[in-house]
N, C-alpha and C positions, 0 to 999 in steps of 0.2 A: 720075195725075200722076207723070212720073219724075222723081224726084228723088235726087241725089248730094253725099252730106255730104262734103267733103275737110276730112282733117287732119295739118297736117304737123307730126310728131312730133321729139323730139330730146331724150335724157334725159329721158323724161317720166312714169317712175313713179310718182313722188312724184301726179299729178292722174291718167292715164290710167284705172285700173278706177273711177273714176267718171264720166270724160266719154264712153267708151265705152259706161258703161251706162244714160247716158243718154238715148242715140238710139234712134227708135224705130225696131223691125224690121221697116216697112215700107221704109226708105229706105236704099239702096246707101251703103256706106261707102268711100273712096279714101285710102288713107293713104299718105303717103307720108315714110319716116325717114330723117331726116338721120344716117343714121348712128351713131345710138348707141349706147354701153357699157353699159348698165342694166339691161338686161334688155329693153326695150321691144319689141325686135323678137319675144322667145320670146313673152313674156306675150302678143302679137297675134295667132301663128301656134297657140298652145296655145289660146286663149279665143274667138277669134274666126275661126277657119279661112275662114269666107262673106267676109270682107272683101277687098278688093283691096290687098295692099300692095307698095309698092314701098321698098326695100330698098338706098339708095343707098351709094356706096362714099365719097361727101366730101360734106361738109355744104355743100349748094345754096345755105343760106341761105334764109330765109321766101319771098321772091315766087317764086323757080324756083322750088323746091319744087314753090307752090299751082300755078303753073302749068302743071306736069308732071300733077298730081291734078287740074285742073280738064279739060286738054287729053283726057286720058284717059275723063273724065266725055260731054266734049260728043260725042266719038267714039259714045259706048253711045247717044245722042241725047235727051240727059238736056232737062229741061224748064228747072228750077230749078239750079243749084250753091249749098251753102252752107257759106261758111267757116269752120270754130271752131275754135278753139284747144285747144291741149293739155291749156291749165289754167281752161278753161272747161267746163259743164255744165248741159244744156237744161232745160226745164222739157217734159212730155210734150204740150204742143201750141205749144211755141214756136213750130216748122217751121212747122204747116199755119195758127198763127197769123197770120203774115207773108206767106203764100201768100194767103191770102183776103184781106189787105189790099193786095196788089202786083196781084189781081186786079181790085179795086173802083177803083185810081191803077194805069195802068199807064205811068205819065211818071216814074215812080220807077224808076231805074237802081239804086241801092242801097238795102235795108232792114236794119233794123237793130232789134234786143229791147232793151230795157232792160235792162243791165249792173247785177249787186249785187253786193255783197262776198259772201263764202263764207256766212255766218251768214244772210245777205237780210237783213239788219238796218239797210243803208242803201246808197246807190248805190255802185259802184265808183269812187271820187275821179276818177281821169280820165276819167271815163265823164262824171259831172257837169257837167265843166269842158265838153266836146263840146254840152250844151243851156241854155247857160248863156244871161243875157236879152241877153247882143249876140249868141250866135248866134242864139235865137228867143225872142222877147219875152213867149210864152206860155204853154210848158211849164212852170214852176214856178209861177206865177199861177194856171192852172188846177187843176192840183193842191193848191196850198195854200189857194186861197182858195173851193176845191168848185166851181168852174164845171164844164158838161159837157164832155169832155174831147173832143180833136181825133181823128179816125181816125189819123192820123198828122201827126209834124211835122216841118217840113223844118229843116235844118242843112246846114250847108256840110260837114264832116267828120262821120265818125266811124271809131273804129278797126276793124281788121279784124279781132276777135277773133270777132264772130259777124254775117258779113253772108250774105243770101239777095241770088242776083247771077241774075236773069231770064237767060234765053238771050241774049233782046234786047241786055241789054247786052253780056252776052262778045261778041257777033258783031258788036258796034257798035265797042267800046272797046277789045276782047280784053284779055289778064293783064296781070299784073303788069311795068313796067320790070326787067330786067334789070341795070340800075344801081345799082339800091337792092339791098344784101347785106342787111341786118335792119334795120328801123327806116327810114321815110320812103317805102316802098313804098305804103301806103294812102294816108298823104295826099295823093300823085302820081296814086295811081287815081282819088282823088275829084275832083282838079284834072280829068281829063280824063273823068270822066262829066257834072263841072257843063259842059265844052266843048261835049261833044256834048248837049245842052239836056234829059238827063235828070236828076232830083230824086234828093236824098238823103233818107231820112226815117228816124226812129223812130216806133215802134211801139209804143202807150203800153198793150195788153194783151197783149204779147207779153214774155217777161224771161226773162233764163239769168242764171247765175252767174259771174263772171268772178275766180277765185281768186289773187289777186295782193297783197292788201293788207296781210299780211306781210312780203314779200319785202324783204329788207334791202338796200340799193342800197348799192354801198362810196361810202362820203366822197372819200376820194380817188382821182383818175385820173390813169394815165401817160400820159407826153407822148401815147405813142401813142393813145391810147383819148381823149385830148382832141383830138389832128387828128382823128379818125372820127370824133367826133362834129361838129363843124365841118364837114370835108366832106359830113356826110348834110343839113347844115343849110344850107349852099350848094346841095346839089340839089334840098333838098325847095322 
């Protein structure tokens, strides 16, 4: 099965030598950096030489980017793409986790692992919010109250921080809008993979890490950083 992990990179040493070394060395890696000051690019071209990276001169922003590392993947005529994040890090069968369930459903357009905080000590807060009981009335139910649990469950969203994307669907849906600079590109992708009558699902033995639950988000925004978010909020 070929398979190509894309990850677009930007400032990311703070997570990188663990997301990196959590892929396993059977699958093609495609990175592509927005251009960062940190170090990111040496630590990739020192540590990981086999990787493909692409090395851009302006920050694309998240959906080019993937696009750019996704277009490059399907060119090698890769089977699967899977997308994760900078500050995210796999579990060693996450991947072929999600593959053996996208093979048993194959009307699932998007899959998706289970998100935890860094510690695994409880889900990634927004990650939560994505299976909560208006989106599916059965993933906490079943969990908490010990039912057999579902192969997968369907959701209308989830983020892009670790999706496995079939051929089927790049070739149906293709990347990411162009419109969306960071933030509002996934939930536009998931809007037009539910169009074209493919399913969204999590994947309730598959799980990564999604290290985010730190990060201090400033209180206050400038004018400008409150229009961008409005406008991402009129497109999304």
């Amino acid at each position: 099965m070929n398979v190509s992990v894309v990850i677009v990179t930007y400032n990311g040493m703070t997570w990188l030598e663990r997301c990196l070394a959590s892929i396993p060395s059977s699958y093609n890696v495609v990175v592509v950096d927005n251009n960062s000051t940190d170090g990111t690019v040496n630590y990739i071209e020192a540590n990981y030489p086999q990787h493909t990276l692409f090395k851009e001169a302006s920050n694309l922003g998240f959906g080019q980017a993937n696009n750019k590392g996704i277009a490059y993947a399907l060119k090698q005529g890769v089977d699967y793409v899977f997308l994760l994040n900078q500050d995210a890090f796999l579990e060693a069968d996450t991947i072929s986790a999600l593959i053996a369930t996208h093979k048993q459903y194959p009307d699932y357009g998007v899959l998706s692992p289970i998100h935890t905080n860094a510690e695994k000590t409880r889900l990634d807060k927004k990650f939560s919010h994505y299976i909560s009981y208006d989106n599916n009335a059965q993933f906490y139910s079943d969990f908490v109250l010990g039912h057999q649990k579902q192969s997968i469950y369907d959701v209308p969203f989830v983020n892009a921080a670790g999706w496995l994307l079939p051929r089927t669907t790049l070739d149906v849906v293709g990347g990411f809008d162009p419109i969306f600079y960071h933030y509002g590109e996934d939930d536009n992708y998931c809007q037009r993979v539910r169009y074209h009558q493919f399913k969204i699902g999590v994947v309730p033995n598959a799980f990564m890490v999604h290290d985010r639950e730190d990060r201090v988000m400033p209180l206050q925004q400038s004018e400008s950083e409150q229009l961008l978010y409005f406008e991402r909020a009129f497109k999304t």
